[in-house]
C-alpha positions as CSV (number, residue, x, y, z in Angstrom):
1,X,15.7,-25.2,-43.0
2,X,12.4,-23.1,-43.2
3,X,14.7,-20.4,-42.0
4,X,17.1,-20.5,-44.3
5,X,15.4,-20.7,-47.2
6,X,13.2,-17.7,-46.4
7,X,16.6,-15.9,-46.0
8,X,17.8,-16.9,-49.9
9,X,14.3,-16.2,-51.0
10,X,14.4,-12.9,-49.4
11,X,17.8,-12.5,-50.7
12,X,16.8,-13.6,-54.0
13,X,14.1,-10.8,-54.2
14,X,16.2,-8.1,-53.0
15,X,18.8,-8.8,-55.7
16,X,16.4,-8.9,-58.2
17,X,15.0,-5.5,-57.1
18,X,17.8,-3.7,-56.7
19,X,18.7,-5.3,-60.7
20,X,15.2,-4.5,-62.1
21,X,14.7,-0.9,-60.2
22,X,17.0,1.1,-62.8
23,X,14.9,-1.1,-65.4
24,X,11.5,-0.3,-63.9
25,X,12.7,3.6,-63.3
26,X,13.4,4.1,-67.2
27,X,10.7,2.3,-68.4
28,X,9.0,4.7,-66.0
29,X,10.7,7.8,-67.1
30,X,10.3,7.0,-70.3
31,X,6.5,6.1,-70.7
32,X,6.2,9.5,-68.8
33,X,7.8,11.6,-71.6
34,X,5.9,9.6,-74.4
35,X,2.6,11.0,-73.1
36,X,4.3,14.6,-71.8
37,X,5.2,14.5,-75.7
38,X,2.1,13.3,-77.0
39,X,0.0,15.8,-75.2
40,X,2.1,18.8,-76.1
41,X,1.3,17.0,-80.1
42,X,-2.5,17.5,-78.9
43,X,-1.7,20.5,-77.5
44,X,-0.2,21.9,-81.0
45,X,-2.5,20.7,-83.2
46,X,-5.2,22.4,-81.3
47,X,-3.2,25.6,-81.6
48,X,-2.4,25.1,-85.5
49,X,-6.5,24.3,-86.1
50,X,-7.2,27.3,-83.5
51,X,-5.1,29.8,-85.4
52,X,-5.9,28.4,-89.2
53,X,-9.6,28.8,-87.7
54,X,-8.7,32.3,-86.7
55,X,-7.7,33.3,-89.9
56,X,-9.7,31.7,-92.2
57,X,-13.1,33.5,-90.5
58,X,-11.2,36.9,-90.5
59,X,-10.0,36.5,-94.0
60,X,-13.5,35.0,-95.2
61,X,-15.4,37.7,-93.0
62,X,-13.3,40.9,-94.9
63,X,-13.6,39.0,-98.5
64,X,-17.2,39.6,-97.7
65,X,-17.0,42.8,-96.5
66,X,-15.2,44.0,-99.2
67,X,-17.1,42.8,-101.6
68,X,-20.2,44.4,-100.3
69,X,-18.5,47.8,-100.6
70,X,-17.1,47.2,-103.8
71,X,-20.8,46.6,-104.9
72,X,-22.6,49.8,-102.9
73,X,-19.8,51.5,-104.9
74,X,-19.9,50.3,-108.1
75,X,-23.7,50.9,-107.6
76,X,-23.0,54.3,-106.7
77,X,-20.7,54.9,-109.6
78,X,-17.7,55.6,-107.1
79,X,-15.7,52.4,-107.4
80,X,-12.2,53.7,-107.9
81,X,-8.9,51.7,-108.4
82,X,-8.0,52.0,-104.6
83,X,-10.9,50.3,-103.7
84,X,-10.0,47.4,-106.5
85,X,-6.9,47.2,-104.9
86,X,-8.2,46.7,-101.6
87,X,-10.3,44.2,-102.8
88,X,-7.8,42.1,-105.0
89,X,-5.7,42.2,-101.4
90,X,-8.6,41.0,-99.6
91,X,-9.2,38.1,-102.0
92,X,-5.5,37.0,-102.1
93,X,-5.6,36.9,-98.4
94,X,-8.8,34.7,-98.5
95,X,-7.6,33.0,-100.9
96,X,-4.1,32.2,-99.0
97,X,-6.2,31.4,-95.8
98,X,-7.7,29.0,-97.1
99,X,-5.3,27.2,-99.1
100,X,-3.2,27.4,-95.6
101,X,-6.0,25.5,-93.9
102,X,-6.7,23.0,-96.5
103,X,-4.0,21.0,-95.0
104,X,-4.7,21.4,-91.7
105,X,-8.5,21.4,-90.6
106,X,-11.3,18.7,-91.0
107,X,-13.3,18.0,-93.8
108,X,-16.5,19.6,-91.8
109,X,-14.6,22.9,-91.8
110,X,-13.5,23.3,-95.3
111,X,-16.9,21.6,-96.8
112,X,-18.4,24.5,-94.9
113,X,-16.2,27.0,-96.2
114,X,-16.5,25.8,-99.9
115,X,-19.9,27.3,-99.0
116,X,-19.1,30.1,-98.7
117,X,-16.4,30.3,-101.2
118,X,-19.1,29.6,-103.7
119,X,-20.9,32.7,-102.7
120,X,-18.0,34.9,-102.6
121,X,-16.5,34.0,-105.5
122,X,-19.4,34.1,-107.5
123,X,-19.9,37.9,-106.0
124,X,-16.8,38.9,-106.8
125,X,-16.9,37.5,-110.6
126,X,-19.7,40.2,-111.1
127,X,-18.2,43.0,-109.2
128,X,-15.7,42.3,-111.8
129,X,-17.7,42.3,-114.8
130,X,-20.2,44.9,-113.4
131,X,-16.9,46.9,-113.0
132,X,-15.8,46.2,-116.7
133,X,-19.0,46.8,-118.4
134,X,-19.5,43.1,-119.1
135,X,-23.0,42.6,-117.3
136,X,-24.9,39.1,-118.0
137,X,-28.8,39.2,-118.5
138,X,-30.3,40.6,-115.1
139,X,-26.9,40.9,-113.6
140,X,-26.8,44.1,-111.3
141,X,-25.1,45.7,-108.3
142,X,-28.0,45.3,-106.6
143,X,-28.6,41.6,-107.0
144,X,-25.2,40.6,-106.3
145,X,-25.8,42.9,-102.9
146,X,-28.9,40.0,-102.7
147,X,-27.2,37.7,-103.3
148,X,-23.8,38.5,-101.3
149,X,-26.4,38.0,-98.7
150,X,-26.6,34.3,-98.3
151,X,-23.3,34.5,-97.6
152,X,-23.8,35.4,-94.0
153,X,-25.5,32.3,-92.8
154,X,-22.7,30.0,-94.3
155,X,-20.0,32.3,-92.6
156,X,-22.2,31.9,-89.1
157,X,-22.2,28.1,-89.8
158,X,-18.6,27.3,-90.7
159,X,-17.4,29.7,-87.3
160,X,-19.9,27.4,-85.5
161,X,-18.2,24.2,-87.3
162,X,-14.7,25.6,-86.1
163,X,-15.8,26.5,-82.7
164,X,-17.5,22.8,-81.9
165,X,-14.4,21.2,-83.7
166,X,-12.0,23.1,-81.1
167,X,-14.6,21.9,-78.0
168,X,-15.8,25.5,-77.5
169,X,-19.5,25.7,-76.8
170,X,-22.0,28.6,-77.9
């Protein structure tokens, strides 16, 4: 009787493996695509931060730029409207960058680059009036050129705040 019964059991557990292989296979299968699709998810986040990152420093790094000519010129009396054009581009660039990442990156990132946005845009307000004859008390080309200057730490700081957030070290 020992025999026999070993033989159903054995039976037994053969039918019920070749019934739950298909089952196990799927589930297999299937728990292997969730995690190929969640790491290409990872994967394309990363990419969407890396280039919104990307674009954001360029854009924010040319505002600057631009602004610092647009200053040395009007200082120079040589601002002409080809350079107000380039700088108008280089704002609605900046400006587009950002509102582009806003939606995207980390609060780190974008409390870093309202830093620098303050800077920038409060450069660019007195290019503007320097440029229109609308000066304030004390207000120069030469003290926004001072001033423009703080902006380079805060530009330093939020490409070092991108760069940790994408796991790149220094």
């Amino acid at each position: 009787m020992g025999a026999a019964i070993a033989a159903m059991v054995a039976a037994v557990v053969g039918v019920l493996g070749t019934l739950f292989a298909p089952l196990v296979t799927t589930w297999a299968a299937r728990h292997q695509r969730a995690e190929e699709r969640e790491t290409e998810e990872r994967r394309r986040h990363f990419e969407e931060r890396r280039a919104a990152y990307t674009a954001m420093n360029r854009a924010s790094r040319h505002f600057h730029t631009m602004l610092k000519d647009a200053l040395h010129r009007l200082r120079d009396g040589v601002y002409t409207d080809d350079d107000r054009a380039q700088v108008e581009e280089a704002r609605r660039d900046y400006r587009d960058r950002y509102a582009e990442a806003q939606m995207i990156v980390p609060q780190a990132v974008l409390n870093a680059s309202r830093e620098v946005n303050v800077v920038l845009a409060t450069a660019d307000a007195t290019a503007k009036r320097i440029d229109r004859g609308l000066t304030r008390d004390r207000e120069s080309a030469e003290q926004a050129l001072m001033d423009l200057k703080s902006a380079e730490p805060r530009l330093t700081t939020m490409r070092r705040i991108m760069r940790e957030d994408l796991g790149l070290p220094d």
